[in-house]
TIDRENTOR-569358 format. One record per atom (N, C-alpha, C): x, y, z; atom name; residue number from 1; residue in three letters. Coordinates in steps of 0.1 Angstrom, whole numbers, m for minus. Layout:
<pts>
{pt {X Y Z} "CA" NUM "ALA"};
...
</pts>
This chain:
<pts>
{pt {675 m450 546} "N" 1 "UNK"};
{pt {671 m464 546} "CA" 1 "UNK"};
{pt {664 m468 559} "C" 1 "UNK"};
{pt {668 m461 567} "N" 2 "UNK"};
{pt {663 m467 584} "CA" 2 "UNK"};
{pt {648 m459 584} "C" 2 "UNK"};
{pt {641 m454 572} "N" 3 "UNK"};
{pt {630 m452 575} "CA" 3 "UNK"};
{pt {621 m452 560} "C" 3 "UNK"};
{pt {627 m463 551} "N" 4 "UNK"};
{pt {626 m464 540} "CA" 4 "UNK"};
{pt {621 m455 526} "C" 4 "UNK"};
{pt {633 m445 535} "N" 5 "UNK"};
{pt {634 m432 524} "CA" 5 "UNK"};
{pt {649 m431 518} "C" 5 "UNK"};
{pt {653 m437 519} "N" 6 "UNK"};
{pt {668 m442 513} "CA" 6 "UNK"};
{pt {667 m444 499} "C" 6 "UNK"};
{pt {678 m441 492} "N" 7 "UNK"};
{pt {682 m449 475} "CA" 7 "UNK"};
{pt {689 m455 477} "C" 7 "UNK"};
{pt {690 m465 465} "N" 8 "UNK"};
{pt {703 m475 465} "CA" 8 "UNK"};
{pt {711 m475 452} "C" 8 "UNK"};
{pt {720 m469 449} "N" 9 "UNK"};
{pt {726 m472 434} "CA" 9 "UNK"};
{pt {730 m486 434} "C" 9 "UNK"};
{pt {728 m492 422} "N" 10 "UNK"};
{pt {735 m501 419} "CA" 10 "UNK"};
{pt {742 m508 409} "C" 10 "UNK"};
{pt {749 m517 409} "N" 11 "UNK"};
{pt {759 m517 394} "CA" 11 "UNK"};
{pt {760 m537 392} "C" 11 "UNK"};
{pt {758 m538 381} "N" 12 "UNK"};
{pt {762 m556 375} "CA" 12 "UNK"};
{pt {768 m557 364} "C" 12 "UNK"};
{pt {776 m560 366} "N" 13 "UNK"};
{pt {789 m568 356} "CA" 13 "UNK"};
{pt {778 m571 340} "C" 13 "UNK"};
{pt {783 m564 329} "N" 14 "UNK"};
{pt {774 m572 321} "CA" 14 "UNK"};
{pt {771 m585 318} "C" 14 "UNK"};
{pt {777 m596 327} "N" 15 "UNK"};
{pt {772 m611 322} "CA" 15 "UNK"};
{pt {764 m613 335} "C" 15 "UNK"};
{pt {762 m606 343} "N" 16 "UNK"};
{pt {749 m609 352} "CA" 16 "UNK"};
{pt {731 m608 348} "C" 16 "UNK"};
{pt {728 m620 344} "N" 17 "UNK"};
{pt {712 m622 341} "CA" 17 "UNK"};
{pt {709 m611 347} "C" 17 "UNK"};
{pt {693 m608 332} "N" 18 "UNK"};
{pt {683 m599 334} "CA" 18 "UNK"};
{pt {676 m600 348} "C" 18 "UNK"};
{pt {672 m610 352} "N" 19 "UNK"};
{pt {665 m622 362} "CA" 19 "UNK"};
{pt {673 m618 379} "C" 19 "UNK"};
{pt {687 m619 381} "N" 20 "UNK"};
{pt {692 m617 390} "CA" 20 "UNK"};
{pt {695 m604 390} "C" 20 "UNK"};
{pt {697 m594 381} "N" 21 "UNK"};
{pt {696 m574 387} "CA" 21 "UNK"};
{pt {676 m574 390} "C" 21 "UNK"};
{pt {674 m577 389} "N" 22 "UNK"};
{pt {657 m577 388} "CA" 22 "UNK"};
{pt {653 m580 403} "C" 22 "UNK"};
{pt {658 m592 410} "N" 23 "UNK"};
{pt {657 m597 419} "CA" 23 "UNK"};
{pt {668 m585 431} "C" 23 "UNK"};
{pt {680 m579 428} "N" 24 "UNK"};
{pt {687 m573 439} "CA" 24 "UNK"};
{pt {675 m563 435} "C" 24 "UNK"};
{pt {673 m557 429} "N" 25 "UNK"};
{pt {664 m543 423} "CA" 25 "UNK"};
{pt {652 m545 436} "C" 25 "UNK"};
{pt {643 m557 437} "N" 26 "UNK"};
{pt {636 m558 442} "CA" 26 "UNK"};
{pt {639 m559 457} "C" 26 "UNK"};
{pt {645 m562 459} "N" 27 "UNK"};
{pt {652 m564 475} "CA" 27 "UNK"};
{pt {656 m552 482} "C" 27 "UNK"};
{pt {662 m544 474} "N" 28 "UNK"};
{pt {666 m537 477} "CA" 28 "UNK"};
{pt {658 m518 474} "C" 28 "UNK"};
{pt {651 m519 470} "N" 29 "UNK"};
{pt {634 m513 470} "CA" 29 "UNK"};
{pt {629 m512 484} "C" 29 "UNK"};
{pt {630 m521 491} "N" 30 "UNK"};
{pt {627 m519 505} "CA" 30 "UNK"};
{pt {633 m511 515} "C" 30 "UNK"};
{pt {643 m505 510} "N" 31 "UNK"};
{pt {649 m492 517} "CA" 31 "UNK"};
{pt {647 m479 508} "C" 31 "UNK"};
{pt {637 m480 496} "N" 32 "UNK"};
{pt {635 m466 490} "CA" 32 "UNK"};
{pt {639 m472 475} "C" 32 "UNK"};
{pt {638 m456 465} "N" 33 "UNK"};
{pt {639 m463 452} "CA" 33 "UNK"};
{pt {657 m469 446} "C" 33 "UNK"};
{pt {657 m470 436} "N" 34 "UNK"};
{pt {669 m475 436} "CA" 34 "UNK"};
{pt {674 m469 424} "C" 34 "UNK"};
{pt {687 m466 416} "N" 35 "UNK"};
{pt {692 m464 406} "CA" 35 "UNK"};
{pt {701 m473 400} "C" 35 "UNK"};
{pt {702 m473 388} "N" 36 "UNK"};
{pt {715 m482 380} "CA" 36 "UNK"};
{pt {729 m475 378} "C" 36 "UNK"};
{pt {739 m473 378} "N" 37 "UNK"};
{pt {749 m471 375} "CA" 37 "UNK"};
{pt {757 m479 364} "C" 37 "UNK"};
{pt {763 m471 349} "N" 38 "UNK"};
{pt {767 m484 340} "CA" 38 "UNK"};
{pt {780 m487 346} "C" 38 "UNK"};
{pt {793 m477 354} "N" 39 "UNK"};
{pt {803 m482 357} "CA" 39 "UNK"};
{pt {804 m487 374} "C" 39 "UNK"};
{pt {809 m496 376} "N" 40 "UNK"};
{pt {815 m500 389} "CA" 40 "UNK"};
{pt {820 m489 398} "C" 40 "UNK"};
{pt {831 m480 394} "N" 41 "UNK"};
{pt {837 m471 401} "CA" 41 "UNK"};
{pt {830 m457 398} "C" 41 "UNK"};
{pt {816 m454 394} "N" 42 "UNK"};
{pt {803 m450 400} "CA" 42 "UNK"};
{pt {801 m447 409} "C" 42 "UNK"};
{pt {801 m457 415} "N" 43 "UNK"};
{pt {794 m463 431} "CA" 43 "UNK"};
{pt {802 m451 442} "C" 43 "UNK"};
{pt {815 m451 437} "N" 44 "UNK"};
{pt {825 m443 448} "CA" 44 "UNK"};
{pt {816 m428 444} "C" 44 "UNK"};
{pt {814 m423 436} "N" 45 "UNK"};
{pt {809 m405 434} "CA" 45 "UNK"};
{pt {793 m411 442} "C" 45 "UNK"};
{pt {785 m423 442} "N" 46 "UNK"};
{pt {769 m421 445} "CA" 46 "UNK"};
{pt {773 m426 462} "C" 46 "UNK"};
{pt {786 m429 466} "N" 47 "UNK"};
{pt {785 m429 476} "CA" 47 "UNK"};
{pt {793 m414 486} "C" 47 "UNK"};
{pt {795 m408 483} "N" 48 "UNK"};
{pt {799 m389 480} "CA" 48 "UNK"};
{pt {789 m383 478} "C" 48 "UNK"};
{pt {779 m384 472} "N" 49 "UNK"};
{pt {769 m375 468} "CA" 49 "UNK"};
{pt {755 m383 481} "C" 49 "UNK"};
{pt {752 m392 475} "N" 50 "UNK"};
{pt {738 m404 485} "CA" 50 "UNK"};
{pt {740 m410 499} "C" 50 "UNK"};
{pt {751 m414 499} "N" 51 "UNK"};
{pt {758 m420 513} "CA" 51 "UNK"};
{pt {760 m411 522} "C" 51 "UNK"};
{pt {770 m402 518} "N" 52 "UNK"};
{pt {771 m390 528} "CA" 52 "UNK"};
{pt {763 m378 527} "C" 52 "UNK"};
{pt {753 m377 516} "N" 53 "UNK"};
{pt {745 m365 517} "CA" 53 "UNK"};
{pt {736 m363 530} "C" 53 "UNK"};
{pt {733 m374 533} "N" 54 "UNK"};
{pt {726 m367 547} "CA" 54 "UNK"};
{pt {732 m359 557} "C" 54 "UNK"};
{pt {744 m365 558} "N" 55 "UNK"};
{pt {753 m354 566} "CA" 55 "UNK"};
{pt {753 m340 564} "C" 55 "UNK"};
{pt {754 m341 550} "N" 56 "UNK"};
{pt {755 m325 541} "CA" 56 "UNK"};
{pt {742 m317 546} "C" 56 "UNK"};
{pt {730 m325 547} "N" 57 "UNK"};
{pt {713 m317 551} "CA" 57 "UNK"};
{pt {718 m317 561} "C" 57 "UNK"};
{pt {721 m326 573} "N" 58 "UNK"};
{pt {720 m323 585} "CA" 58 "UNK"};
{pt {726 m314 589} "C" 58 "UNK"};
{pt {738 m306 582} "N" 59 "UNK"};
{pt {745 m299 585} "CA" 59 "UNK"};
{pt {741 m285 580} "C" 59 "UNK"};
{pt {733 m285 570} "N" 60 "UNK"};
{pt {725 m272 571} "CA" 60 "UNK"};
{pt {715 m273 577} "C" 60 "UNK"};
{pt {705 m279 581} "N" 61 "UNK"};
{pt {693 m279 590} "CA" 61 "UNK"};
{pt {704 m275 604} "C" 61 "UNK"};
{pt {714 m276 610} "N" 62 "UNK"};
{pt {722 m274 618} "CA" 62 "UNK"};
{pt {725 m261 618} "C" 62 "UNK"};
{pt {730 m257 604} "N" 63 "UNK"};
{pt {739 m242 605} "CA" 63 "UNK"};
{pt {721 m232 604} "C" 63 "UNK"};
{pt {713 m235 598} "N" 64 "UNK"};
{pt {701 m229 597} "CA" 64 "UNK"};
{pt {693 m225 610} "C" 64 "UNK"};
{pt {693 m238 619} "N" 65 "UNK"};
{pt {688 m238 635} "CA" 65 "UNK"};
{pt {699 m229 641} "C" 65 "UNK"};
{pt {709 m230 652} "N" 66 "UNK"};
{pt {722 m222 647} "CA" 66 "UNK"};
{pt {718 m201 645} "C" 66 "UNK"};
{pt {717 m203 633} "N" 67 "UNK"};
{pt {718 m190 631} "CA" 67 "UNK"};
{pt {703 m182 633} "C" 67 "UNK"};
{pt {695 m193 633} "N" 68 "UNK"};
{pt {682 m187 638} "CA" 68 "UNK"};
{pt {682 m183 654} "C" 68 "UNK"};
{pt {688 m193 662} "N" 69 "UNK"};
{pt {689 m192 677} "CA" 69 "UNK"};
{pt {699 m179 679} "C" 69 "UNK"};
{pt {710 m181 675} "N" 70 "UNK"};
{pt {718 m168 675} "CA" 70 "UNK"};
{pt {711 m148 675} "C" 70 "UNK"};
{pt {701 m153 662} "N" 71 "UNK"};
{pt {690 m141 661} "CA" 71 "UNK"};
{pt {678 m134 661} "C" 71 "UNK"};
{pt {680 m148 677} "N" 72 "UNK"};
{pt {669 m143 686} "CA" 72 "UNK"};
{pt {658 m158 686} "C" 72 "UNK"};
{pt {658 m162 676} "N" 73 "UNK"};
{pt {646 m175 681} "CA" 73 "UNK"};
{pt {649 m183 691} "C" 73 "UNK"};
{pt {636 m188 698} "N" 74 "UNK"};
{pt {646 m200 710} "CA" 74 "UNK"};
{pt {643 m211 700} "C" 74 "UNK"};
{pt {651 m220 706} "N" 75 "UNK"};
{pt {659 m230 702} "CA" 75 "UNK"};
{pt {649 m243 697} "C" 75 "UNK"};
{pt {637 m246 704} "N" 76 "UNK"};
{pt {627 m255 698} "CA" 76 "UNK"};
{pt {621 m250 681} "C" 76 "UNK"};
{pt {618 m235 681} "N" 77 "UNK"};
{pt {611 m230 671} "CA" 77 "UNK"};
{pt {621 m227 661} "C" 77 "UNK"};
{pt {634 m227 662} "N" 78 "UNK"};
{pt {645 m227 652} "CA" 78 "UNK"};
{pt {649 m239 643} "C" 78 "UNK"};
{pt {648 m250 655} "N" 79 "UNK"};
{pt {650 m265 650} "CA" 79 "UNK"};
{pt {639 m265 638} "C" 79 "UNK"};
{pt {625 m264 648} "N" 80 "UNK"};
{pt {614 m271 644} "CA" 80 "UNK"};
{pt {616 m261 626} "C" 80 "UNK"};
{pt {617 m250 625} "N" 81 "UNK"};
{pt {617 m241 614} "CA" 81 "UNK"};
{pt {628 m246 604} "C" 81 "UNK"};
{pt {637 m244 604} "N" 82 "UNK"};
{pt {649 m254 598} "CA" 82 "UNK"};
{pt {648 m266 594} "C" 82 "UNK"};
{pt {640 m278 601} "N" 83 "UNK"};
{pt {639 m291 597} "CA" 83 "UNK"};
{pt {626 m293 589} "C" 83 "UNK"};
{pt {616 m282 591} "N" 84 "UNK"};
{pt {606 m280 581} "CA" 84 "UNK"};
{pt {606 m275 569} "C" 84 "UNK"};
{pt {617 m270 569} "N" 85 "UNK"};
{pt {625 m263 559} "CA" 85 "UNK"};
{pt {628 m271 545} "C" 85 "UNK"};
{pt {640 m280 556} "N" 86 "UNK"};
{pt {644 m289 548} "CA" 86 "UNK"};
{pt {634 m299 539} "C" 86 "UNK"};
{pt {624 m304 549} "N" 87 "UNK"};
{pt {616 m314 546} "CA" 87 "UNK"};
{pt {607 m308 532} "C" 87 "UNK"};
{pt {600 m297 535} "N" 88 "UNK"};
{pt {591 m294 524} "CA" 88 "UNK"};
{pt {601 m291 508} "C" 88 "UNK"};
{pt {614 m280 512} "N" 89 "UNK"};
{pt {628 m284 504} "CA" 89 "UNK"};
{pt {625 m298 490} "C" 89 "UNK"};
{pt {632 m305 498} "N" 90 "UNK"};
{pt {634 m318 494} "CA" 90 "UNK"};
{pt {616 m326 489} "C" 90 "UNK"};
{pt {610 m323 495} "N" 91 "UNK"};
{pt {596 m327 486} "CA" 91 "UNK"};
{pt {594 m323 478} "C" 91 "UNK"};
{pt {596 m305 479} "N" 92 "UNK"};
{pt {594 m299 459} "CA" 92 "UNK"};
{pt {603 m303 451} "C" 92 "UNK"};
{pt {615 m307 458} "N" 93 "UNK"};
{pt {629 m311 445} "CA" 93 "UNK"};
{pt {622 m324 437} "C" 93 "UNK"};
{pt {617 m335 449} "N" 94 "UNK"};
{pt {610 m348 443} "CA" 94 "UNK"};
{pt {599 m344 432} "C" 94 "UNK"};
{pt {590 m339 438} "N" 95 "UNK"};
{pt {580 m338 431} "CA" 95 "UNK"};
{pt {578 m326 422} "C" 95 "UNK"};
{pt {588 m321 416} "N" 96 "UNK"};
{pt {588 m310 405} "CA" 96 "UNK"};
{pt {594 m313 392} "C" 96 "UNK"};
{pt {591 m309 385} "N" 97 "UNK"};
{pt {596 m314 372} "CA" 97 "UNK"};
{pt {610 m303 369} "C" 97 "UNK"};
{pt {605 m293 373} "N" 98 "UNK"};
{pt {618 m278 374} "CA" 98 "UNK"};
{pt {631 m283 380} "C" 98 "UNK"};
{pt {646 m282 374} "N" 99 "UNK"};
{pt {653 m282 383} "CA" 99 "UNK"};
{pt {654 m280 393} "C" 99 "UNK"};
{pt {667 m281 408} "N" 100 "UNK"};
{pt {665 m272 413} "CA" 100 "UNK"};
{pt {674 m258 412} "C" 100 "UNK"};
{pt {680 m258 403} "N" 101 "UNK"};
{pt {685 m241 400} "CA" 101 "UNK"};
{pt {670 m233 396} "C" 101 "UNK"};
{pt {661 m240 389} "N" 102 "UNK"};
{pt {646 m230 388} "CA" 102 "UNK"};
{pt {642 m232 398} "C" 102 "UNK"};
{pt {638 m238 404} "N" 103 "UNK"};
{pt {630 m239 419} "CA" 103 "UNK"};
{pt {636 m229 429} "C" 103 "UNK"};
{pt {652 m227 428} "N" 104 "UNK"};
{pt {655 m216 437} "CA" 104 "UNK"};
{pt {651 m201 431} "C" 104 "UNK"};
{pt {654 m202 418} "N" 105 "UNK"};
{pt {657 m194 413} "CA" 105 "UNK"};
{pt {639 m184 414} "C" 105 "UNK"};
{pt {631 m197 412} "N" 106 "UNK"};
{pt {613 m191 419} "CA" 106 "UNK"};
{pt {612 m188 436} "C" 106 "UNK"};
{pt {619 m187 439} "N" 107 "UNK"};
{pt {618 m185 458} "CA" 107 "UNK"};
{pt {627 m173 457} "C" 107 "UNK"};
{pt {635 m167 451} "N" 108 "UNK"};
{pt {645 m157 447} "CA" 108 "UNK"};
{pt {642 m145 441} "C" 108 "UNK"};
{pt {635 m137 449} "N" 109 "UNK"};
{pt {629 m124 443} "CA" 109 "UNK"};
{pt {642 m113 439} "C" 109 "UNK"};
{pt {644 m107 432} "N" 110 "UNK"};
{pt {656 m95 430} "CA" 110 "UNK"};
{pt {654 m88 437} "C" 110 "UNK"};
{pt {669 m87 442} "N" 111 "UNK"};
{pt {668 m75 455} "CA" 111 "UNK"};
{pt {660 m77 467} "C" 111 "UNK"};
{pt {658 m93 467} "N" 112 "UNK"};
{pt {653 m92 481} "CA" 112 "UNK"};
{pt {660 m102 492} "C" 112 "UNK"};
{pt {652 m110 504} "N" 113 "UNK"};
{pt {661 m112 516} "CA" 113 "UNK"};
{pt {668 m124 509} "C" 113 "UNK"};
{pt {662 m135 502} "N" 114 "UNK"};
{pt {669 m145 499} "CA" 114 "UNK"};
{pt {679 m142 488} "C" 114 "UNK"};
{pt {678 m132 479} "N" 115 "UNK"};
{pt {687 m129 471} "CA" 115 "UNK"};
{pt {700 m122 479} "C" 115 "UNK"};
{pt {695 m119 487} "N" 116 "UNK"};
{pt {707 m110 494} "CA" 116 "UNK"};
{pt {716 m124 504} "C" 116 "UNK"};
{pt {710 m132 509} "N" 117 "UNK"};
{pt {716 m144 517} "CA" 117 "UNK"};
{pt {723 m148 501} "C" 117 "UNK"};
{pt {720 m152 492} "N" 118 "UNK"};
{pt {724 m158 485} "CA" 118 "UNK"};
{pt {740 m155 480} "C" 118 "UNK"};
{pt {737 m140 476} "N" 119 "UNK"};
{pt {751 m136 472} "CA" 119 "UNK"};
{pt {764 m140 483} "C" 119 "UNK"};
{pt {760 m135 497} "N" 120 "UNK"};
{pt {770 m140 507} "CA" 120 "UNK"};
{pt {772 m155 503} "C" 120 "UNK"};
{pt {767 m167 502} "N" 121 "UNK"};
{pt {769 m184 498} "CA" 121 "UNK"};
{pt {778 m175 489} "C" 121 "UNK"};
{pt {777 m172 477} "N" 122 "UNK"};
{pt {780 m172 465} "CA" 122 "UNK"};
{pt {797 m169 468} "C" 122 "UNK"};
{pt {796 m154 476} "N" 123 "UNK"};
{pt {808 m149 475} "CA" 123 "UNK"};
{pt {816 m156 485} "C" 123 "UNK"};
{pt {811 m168 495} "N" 124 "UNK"};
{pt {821 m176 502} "CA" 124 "UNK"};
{pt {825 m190 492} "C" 124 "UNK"};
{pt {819 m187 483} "N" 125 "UNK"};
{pt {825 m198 474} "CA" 125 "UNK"};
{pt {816 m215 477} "C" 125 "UNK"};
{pt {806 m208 483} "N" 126 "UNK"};
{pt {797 m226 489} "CA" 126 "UNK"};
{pt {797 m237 475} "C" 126 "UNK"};
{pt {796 m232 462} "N" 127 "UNK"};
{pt {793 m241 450} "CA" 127 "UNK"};
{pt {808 m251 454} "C" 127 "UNK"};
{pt {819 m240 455} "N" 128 "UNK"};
{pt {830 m250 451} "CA" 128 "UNK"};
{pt {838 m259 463} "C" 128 "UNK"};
{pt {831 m251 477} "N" 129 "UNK"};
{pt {832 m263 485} "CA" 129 "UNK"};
{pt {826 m273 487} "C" 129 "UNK"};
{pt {815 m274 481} "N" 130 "UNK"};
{pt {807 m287 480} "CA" 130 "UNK"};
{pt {810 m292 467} "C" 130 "UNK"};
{pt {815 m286 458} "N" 131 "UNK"};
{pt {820 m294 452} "CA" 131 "UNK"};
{pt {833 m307 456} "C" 131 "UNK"};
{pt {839 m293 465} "N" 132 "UNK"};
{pt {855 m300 469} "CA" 132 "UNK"};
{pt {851 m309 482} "C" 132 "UNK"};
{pt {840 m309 486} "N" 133 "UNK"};
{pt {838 m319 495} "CA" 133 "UNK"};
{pt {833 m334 490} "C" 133 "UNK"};
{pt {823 m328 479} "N" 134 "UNK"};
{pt {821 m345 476} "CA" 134 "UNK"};
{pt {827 m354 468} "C" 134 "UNK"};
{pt {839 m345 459} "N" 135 "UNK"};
{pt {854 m350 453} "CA" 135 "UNK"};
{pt {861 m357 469} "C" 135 "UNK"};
{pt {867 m355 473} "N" 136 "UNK"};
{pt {870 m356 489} "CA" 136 "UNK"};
{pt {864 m371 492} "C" 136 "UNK"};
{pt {852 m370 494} "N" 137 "UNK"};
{pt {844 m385 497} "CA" 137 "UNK"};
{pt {846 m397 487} "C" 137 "UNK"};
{pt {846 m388 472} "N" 138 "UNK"};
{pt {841 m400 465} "CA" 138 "UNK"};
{pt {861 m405 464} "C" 138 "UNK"};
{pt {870 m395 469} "N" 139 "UNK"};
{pt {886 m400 466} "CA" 139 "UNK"};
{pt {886 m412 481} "C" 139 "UNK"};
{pt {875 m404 492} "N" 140 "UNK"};
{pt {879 m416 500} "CA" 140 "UNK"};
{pt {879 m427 503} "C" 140 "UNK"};
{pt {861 m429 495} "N" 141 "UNK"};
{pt {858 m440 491} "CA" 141 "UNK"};
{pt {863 m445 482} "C" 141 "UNK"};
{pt {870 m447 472} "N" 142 "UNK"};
{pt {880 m451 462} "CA" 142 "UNK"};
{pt {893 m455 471} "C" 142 "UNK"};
{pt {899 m446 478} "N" 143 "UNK"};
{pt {908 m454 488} "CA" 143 "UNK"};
{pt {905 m465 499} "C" 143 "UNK"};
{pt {892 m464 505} "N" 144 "UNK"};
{pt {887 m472 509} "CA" 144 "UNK"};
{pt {887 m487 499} "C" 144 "UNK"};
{pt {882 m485 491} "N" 145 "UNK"};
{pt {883 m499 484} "CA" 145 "UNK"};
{pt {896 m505 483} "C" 145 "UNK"};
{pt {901 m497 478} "N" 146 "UNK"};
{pt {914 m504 478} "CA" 146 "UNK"};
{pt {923 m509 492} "C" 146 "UNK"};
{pt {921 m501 500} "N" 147 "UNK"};
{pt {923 m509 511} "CA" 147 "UNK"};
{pt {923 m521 517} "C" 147 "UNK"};
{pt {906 m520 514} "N" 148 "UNK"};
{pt {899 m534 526} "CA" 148 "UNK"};
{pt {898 m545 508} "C" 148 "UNK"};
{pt {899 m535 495} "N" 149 "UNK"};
{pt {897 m546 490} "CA" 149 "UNK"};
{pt {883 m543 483} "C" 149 "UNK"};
{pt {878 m548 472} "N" 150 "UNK"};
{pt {865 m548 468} "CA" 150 "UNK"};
{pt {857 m564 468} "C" 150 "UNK"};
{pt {842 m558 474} "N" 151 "UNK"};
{pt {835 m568 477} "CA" 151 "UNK"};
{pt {832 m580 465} "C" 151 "UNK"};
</pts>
């Protein structure tokens, strides 16, 4: 949002006018696009998955710089490689009509370097910690609500 590349999910009660979701819709456009959600308790899984996904990139552009410097790159050309990474990454996910299980699956030659990095993810189980992490966020945000209360 702080560089109006942000999304916003959002959710209205169904007796809230066409007229007023139209108007937050619009307001809130100005931090990036936006999505509907039909349930209220939604919001806790898009704040798990959108809220804290940056963390999730930053923390591979992290482990990616990281393991570049470790194997020999210095440390500017690692970043800079890793964060370019990401960036062009996330532009073909936007702009592709392909999943992205096809999109990897086209950068993934058999029997080669990325297929071979891959199986290690695989066999450390990365699907199901990130699964079990954004369960995790979306239970904390759910406790969070209840906490402080819903707005």
């Amino acid at each position: 949002a702080l560089i109006g590349a942000g999304i916003t999910a959002l959710y209205a009660a169904p007796e809230v006018p066409a007229a007023s979701r139209a108007a937050a819709d619009r307001i809130l456009a100005a931090c990036g696009p936006t999505v509907w959600v039909p349930e209220e308790s939604q919001l806790d899984v898009v704040t798990a998955v959108s809220g804290s996904g940056p963390a999730y990139v930053f923390l591979l552009i992290e482990c990616l710089e990281s393991a570049g410097i470790e194997l020999g790159l210095d440390p500017a050309t690692a970043r800079r490689l890793a964060v370019e990474t990401a960036r062009g990454a996330g532009r073909m996910a936007a702009e592709s009509f392909d999943s992205p299980a096809e999109l990897r699956s086209q950068v993934t030659s058999q029997g080669g370097t990325t297929s071979a990095a891959l199986q290690v993810l695989d066999a450390a189980g990365v699907r199901a910690i990130f699964a079990a992490a954004v369960a995790a966020g979306a239970r904390r945000s759910t406790e969070l609500a209840a906490e402080f209360g819903a707005l």
